[in-house]
C-alpha positions as CSV (number, residue, x, y, z in Angstrom):
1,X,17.0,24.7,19.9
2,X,13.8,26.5,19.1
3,X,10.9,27.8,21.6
4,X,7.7,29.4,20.1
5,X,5.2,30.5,21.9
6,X,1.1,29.5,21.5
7,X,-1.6,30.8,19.0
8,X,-4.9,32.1,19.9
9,X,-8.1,31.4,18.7
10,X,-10.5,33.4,17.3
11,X,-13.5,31.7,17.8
12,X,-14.4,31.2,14.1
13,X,-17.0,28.6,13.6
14,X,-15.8,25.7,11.9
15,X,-17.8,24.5,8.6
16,X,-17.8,21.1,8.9
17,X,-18.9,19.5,12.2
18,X,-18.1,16.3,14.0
19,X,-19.1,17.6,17.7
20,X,-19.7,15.1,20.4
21,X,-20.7,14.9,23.7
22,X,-17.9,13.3,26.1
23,X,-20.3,10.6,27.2
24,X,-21.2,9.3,23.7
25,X,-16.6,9.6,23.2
26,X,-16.9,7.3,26.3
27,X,-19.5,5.0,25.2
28,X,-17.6,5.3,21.4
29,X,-14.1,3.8,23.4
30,X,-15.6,0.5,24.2
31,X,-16.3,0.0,21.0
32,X,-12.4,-0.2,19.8
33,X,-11.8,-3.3,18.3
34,X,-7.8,-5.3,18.1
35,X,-6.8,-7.6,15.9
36,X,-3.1,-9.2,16.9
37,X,-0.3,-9.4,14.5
38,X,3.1,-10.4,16.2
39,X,1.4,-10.6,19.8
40,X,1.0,-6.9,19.6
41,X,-2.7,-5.5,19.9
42,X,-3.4,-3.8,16.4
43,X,-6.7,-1.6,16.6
44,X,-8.6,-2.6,13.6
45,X,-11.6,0.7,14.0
46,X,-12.5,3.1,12.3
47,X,-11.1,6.8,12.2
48,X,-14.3,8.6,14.1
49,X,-14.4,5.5,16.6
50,X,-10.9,6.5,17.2
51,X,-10.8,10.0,17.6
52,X,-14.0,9.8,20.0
53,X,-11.9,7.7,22.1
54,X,-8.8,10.4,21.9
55,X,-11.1,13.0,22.6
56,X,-12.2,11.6,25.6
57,X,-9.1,10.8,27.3
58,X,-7.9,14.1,26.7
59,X,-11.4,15.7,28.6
60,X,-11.0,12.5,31.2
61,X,-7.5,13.4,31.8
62,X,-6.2,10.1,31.2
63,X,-2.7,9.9,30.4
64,X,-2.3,7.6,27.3
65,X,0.6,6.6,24.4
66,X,-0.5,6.1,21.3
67,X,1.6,5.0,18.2
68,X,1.6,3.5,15.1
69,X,2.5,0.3,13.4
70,X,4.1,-0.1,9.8
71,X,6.5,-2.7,8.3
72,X,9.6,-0.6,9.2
73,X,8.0,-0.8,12.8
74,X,7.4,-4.6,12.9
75,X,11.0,-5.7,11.5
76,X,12.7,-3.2,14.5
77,X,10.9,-4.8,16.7
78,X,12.8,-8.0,16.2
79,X,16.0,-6.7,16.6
80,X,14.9,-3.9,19.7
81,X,13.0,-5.9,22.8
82,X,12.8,-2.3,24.2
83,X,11.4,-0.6,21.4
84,X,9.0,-4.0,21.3
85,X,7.9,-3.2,24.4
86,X,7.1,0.1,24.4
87,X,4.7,-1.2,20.9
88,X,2.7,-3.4,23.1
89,X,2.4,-1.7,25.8
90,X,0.9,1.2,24.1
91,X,-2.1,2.6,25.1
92,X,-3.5,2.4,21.1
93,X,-1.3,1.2,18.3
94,X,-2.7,1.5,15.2
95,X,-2.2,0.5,11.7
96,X,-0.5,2.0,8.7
97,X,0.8,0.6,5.1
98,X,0.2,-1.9,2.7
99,X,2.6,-4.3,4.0
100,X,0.6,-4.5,7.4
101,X,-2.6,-4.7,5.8
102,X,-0.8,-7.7,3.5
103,X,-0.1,-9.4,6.7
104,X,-3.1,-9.1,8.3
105,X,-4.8,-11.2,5.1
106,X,-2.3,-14.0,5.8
107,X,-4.3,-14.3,8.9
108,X,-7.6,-14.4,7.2
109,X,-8.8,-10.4,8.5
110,X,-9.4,-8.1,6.2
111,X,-8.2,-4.6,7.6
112,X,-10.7,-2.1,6.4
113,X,-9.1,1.1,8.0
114,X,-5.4,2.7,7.1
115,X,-5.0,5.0,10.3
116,X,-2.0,6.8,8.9
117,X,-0.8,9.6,11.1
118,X,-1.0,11.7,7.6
119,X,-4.4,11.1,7.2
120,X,-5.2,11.2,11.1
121,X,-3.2,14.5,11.9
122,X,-6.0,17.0,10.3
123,X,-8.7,15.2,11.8
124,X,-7.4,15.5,15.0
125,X,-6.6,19.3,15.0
126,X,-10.6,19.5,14.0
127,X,-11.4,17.4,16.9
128,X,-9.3,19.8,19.2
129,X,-10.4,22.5,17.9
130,X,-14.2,21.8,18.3
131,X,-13.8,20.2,22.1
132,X,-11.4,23.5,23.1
133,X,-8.3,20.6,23.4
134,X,-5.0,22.3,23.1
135,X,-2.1,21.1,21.0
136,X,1.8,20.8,21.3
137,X,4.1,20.1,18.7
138,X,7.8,18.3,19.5
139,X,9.9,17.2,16.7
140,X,11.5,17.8,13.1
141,X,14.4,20.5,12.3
142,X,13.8,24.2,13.3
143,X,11.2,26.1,12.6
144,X,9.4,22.8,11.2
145,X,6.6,22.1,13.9
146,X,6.1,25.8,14.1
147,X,5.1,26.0,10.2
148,X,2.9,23.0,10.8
149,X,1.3,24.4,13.7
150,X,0.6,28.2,11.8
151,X,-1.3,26.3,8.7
152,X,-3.3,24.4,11.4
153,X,-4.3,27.5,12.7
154,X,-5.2,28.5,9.5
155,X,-7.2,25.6,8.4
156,X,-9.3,25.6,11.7
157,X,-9.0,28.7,13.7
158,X,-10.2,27.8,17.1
159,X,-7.6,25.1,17.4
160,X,-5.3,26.1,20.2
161,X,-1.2,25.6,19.2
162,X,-0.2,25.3,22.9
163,X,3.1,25.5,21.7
164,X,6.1,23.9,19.7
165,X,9.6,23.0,20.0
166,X,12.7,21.6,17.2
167,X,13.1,17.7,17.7
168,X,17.1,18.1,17.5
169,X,18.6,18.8,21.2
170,X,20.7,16.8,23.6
171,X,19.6,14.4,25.9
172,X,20.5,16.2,28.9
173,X,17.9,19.1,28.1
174,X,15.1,16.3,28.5
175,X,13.7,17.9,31.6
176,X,13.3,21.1,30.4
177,X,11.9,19.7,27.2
178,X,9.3,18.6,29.6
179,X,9.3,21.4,31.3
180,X,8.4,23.5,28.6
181,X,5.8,21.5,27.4
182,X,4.2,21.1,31.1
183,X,4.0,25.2,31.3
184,X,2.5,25.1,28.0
185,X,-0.8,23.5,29.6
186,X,-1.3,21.5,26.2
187,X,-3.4,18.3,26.3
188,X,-2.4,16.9,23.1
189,X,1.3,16.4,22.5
190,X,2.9,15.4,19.1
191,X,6.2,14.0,18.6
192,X,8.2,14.0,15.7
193,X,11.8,12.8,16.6
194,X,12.1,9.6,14.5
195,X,11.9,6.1,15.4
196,X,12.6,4.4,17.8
197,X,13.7,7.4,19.8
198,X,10.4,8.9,20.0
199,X,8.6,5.6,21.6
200,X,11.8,5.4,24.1
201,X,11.4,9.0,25.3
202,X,8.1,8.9,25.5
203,X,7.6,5.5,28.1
204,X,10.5,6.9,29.9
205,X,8.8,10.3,30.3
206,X,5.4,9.8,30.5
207,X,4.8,10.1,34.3
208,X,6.4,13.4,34.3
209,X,4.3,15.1,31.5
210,X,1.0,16.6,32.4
211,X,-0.1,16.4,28.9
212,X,-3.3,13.4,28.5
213,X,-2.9,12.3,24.6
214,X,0.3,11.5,23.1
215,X,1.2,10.5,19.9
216,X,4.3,9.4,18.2
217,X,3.8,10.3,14.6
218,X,7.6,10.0,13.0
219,X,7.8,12.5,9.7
220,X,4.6,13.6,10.1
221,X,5.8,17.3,10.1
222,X,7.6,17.2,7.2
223,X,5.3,16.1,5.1
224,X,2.7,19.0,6.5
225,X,5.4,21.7,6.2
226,X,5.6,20.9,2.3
227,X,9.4,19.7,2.7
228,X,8.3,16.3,1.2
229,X,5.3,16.0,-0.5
230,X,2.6,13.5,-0.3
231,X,1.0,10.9,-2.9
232,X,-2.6,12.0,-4.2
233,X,-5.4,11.5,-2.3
234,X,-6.1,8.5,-5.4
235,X,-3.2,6.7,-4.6
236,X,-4.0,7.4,-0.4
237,X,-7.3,5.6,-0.9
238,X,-5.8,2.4,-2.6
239,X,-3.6,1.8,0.1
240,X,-0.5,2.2,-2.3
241,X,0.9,5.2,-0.8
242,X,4.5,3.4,-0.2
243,X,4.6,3.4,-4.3
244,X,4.9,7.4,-4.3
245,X,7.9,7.0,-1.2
246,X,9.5,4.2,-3.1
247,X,9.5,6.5,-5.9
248,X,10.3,10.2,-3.8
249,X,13.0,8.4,-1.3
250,X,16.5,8.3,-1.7
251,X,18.6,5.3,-2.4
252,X,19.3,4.4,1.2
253,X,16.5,4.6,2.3
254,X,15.1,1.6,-0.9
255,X,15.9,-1.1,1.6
256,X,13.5,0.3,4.1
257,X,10.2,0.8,1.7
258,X,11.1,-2.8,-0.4
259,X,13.5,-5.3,1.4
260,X,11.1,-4.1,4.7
261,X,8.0,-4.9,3.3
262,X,9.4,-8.2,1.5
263,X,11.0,-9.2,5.4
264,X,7.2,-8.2,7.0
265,X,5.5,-10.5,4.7
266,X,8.0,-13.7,5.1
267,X,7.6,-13.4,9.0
268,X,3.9,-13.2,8.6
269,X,4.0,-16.2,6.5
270,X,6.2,-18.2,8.7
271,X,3.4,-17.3,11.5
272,X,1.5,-18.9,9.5
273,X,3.0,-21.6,9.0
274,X,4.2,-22.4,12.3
275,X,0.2,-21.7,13.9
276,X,-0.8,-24.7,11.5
277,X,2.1,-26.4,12.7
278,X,0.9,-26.1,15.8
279,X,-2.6,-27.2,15.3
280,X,-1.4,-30.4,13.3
281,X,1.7,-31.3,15.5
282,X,3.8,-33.8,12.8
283,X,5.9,-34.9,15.1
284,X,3.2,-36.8,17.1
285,X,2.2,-38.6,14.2
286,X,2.5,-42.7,13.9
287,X,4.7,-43.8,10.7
288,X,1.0,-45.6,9.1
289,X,-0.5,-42.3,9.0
290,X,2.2,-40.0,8.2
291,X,1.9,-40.3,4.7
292,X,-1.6,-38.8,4.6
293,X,-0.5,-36.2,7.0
294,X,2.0,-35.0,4.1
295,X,-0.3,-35.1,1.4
296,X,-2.7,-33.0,3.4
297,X,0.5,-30.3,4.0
298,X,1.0,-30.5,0.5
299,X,-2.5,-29.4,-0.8
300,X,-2.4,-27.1,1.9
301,X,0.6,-25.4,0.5
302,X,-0.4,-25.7,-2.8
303,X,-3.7,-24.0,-2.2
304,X,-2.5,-21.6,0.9
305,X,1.5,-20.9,0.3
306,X,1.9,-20.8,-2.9
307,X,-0.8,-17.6,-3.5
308,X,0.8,-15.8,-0.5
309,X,4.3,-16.4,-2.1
310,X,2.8,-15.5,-5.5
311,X,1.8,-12.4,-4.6
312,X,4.9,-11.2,-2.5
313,X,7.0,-12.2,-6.0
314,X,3.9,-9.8,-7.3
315,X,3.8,-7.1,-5.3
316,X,7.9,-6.7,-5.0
317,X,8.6,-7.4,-8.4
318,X,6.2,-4.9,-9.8
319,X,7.3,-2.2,-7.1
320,X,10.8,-3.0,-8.0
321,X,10.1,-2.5,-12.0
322,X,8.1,0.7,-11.5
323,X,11.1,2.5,-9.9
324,X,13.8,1.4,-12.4
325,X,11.5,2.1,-15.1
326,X,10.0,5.7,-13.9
327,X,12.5,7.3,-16.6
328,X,11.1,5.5,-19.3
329,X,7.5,6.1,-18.5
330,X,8.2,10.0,-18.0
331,X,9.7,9.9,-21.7
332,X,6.7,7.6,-22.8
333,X,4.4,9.8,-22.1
334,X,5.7,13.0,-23.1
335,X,5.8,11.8,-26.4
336,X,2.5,9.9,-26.6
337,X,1.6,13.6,-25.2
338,X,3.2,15.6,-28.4
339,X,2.5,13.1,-30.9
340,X,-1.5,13.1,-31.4
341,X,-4.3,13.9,-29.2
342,X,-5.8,12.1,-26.5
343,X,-5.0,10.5,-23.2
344,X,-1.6,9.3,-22.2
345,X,-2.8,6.4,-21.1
346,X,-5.5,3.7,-22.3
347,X,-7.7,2.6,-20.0
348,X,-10.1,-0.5,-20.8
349,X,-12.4,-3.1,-19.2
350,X,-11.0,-6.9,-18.9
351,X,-11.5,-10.2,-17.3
352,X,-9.9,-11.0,-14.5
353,X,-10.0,-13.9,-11.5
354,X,-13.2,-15.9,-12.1
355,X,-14.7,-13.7,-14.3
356,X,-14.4,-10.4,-12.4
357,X,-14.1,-7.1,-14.7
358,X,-11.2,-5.2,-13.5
359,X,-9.8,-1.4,-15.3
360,X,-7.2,-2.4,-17.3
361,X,-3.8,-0.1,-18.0
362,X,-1.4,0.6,-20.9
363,X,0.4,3.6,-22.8
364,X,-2.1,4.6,-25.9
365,X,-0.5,3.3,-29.0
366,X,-3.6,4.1,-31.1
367,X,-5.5,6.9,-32.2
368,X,-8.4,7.8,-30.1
369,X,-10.9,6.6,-33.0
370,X,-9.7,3.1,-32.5
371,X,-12.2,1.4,-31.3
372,X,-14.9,2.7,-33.7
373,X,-12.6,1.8,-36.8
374,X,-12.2,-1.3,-35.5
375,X,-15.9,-2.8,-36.5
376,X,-14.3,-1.9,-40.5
377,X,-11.3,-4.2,-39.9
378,X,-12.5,-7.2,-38.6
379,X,-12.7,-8.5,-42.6
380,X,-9.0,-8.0,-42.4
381,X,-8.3,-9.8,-39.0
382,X,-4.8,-12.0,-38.9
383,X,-5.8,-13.8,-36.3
384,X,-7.0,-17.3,-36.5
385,X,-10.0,-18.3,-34.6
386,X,-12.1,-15.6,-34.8
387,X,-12.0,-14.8,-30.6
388,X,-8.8,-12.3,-30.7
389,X,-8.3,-9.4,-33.2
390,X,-4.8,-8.5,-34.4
391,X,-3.1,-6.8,-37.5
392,X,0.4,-6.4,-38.1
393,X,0.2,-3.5,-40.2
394,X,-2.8,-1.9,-38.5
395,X,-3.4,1.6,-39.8
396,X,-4.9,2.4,-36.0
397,X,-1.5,2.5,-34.4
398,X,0.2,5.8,-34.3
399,X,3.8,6.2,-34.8
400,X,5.2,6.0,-31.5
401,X,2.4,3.5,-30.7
402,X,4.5,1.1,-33.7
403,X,7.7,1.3,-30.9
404,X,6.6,1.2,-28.2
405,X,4.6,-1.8,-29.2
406,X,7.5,-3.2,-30.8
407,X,9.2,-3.6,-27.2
408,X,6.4,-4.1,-25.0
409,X,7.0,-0.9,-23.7
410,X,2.8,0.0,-23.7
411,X,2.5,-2.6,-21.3
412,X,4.1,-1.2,-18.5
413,X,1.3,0.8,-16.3
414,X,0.0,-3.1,-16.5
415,X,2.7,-3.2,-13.4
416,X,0.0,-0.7,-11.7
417,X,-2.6,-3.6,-11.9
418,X,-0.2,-5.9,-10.4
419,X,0.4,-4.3,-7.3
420,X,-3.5,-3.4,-7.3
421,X,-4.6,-7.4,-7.1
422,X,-6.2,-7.4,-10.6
423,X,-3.4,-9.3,-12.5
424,X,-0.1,-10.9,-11.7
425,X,3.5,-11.1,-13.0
426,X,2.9,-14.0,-15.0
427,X,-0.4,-15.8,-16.0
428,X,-2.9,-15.9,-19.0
429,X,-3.3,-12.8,-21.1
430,X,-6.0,-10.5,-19.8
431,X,-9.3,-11.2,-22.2
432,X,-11.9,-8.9,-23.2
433,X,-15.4,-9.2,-22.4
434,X,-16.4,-9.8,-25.8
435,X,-13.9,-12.4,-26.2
436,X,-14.9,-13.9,-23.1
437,X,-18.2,-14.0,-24.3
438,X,-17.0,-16.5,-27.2
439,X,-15.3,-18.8,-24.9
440,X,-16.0,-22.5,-24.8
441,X,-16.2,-24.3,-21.5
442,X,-12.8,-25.3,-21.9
443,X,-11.7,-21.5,-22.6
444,X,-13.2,-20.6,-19.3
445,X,-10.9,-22.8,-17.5
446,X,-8.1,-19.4,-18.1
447,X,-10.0,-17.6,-15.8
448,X,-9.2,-19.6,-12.6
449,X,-6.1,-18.1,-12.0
450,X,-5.0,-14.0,-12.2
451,X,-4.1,-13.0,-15.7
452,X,-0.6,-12.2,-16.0
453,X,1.7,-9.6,-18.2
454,X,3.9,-12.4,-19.4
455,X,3.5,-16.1,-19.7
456,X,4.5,-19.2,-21.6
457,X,2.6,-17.4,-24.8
458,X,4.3,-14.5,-24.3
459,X,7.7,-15.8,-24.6
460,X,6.6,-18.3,-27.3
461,X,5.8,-16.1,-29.9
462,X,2.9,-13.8,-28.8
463,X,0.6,-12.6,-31.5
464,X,2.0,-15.0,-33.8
465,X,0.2,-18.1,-31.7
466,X,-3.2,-18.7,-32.8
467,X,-5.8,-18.5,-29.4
468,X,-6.4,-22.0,-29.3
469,X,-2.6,-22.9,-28.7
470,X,-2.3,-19.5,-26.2
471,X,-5.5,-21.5,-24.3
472,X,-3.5,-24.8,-24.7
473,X,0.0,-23.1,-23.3
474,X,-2.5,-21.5,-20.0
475,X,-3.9,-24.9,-19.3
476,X,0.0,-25.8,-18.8
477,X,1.1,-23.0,-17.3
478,X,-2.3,-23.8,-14.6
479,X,-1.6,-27.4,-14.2
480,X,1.8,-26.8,-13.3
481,X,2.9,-23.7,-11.6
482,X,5.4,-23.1,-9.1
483,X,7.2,-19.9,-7.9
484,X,10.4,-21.6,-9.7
485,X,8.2,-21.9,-13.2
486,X,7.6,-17.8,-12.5
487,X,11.2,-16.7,-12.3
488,X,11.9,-18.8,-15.6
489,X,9.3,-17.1,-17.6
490,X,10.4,-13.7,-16.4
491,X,13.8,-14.0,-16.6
492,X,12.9,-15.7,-20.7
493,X,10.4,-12.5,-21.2
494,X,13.1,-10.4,-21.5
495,X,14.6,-11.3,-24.6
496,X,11.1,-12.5,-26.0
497,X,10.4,-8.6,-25.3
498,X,14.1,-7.3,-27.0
499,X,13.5,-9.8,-30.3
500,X,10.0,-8.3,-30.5
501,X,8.9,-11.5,-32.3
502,X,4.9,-11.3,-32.5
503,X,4.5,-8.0,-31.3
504,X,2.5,-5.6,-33.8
């Protein structure tokens, strides 16, 4: 068990400013906005609406919990009623991960705002700091919080560190836990001591603390204390950040960051589900109309469920692919790296879902004077039709290009777009501009749906099928697709991909 004792400030002004006066943080609180997602109360504002209305709770002295709401959290909540409980009840709960914000959609909202406690935790010590609000730390392995708390200090050096304390001691030493942190005079507490312990401590403890803000923020600490790193601010801001865990996290912990996320989604779409259910109540219905009724529940699945089941194949598949096949892509690159000059990857502008341009992703298999050499080949393009370029001996194409093309392998960081929204598993091939630009009416008709990395051209013969029968195979693949129709071509793309037929 570990004590330490408080920092000082110094005084030094701060550089950037987000100063407030208490009445505009109490004006700011009424402004919080909930959405509900499993009858708990999900705040759905922004980060300085948020902090205003910590900030003044802790000036008000108003005792409040505050916690935070990810997949992991939801599926617990199903098997814990306590640990439910403690969620709903909380004075805040707020948002964090993909999966959430995926769930959210199912309910038509569109969550804006990813209130992570990574990305909330430096904001916060700024806010202290600025309003004179003192901080405690509770949680992680010894020595930990303490770390955290010392390059706190030295990222803004008028925040108070009222103190810290380890998260590992026995329940018996709860009151002087308490104890410790009520002669500390902090009015921000922390805790770090996993969940679902922390939530439990916390309800049962509240009335005893004298501290007004607390916050259950799980590894936060860690992460802050360098022991496990965090994913780039890029990947942060697409709300991907699970990807870089997935990738980071041990095997045991796989069923958490996938099978989690895959048992979130399902629950939100049986919510779904069982809402419309409820609106259109079958069993009600007379036997003359019933048939009606069930063509009506069909087109609403085809046009509803099927998209949300599409994209959980999507977004698990590619999640799945990305961490079986992170070897491969290390290797990929260091030797499209050592090879020639130039990026690792290729980055290019393509046509997505109705027409929208999306940033399109593979390994570079070409030289980085591709594109200009390009306008000299077209006399020798193999391609019949005129609207796609290919060459099967195509003096562009470095070495390791040749192989990796060969197996499909360049294709991969195509998975990145997947999880992204721009494309899907399987659907048409992604066009360029310029091809789109040549497109007939008909043609256009590809571009209602996602374009995929595989489809019924891809395991048909790829570059060896002339556009207008790759156009003719979408139009099937459109007219008739079911989540069954997706795990067939998948599971037949993999030894379209090992034979290599039509791929130059």
């Amino acid at each position: 068990m570990q004590q330490e004792k408080a920092f000082k400030t110094n005084q030094t002004p701060l550089l950037v400013s987000t100063k407030k006066s208490a009445a505009a943080g109490k004006n700011q609180s009424s402004l919080l906005r909930h959405v509900q997602l499993f009858d708990m109360p999900l705040c759905c504002s922004g980060m300085p609406t948020v902090l205003d209305w910590m900030k003044h709770r802790a000036q008000t002295k108003n005792k409040s919990i505050i916690n935070f709401l990810d997949a992991h959290n939801v599926n617990l909540t199903f098997k814990d009623d306590n640990y439910r409980r403690c969620l709903k009840e909380s004075d805040l709960l707020l948002p964090y991960g993909s999966g959430v914000k995926l769930a959210l959609r199912f309910q038509n909202f569109k969550l804006t705002n990813n209130l992570s406690g990574h990305d909330l935790f430096p904001h916060l010590c700024q806010m202290a700091a600025e309003a004179g609000l003192s901080i405690f730390l509770l949680g992680a392995k010894p020595g930990v919080a303490w770390t955290v708390a010392g390059e706190m200090h030295n990222q803004f050096p008028e925040l108070i560190i009222a103190g810290s304390h380890d998260g590992f001691y026995p329940e018996q030493k709860n009151e002087e836990i308490v104890q410790i942190i009520n002669e500390s005079g902090a009015d921000i507490l922390l805790i770090a001591t996993g969940v679902p312990r922390q939530e439990v401590w916390l309800e049962e403890n509240i009335l005893k603390l004298n501290t007004s803000v607390n916050v259950n923020v799980a590894e936060l600490f860690e992460f802050y204390s360098d022991r496990n790193s965090r994913a780039p601010a890029w990947l942060r801001k697409t709300g991907m950040e699970w990807t870089w865990s997935l990738w980071r996290t041990s095997p045991h912990k796989l069923k958490r960051h996938i099978i989690g996320n895959i048992k979130l989604l399902i629950r939100a779409l049986i919510g779904v589900v069982s809402s419309k259910r409820q609106s259109y109540p079958i069993f009600r219905l007379t036997q003359s109309n019933g048939a009606a009724w069930r063509r009506r529940f069909s087109w609403w699945g085809l046009n509803n469920a099927l998209p949300i089941v599409k994209r959980l194949l999507d977004v698990s598949g590619a999640s799945l692919a990305l961490a079986f096949a992170s070897p491969l892509l290390i290797i990929t690159a260091i030797a499209i790296k050592s090879e020639s000059k130039g990026p690792i990857f290729f980055q290019q502008d393509r046509v997505g879902l109705r027409g929208k341009t999306f940033k399109f992703w593979k390994f570079r298999s070409m030289y980085i004077d591709a594109d200009e050499r390009r306008i000299e080949l077209l006399k020798h393009n193999e391609m019949q039709g005129g609207v796609l370029f290919k060459m099967k001996a195509d003096p562009r194409i470095t070495h390791i290009g040749r192989i990796i093309r060969r197996f499909s392998i360049d294709e991969l960081p195509q998975l990145w777009n997947v999880l992204l929204g721009d494309m899907s598993l399987v659907g048409p091939r992604p066009a360029l501009p310029s091809e789109v630009s040549q497109y007939s009416l008909f043609d256009r008709k590809r571009l209602t749906i996602s374009p995929g990395i595989t489809g019924i051209w891809q395991v048909s013969g790829r570059s060896d099928i002339p556009f207008e029968g790759q156009v003719k195979m979408d139009m099937e693949y459109i007219h008739s697709a079911t989540i069954m129709t997706d795990l067939r071509l998948l599971l037949k793309t993999i030894p379209a991909v090992l034979s290599g037929q039509g791929a130059y």
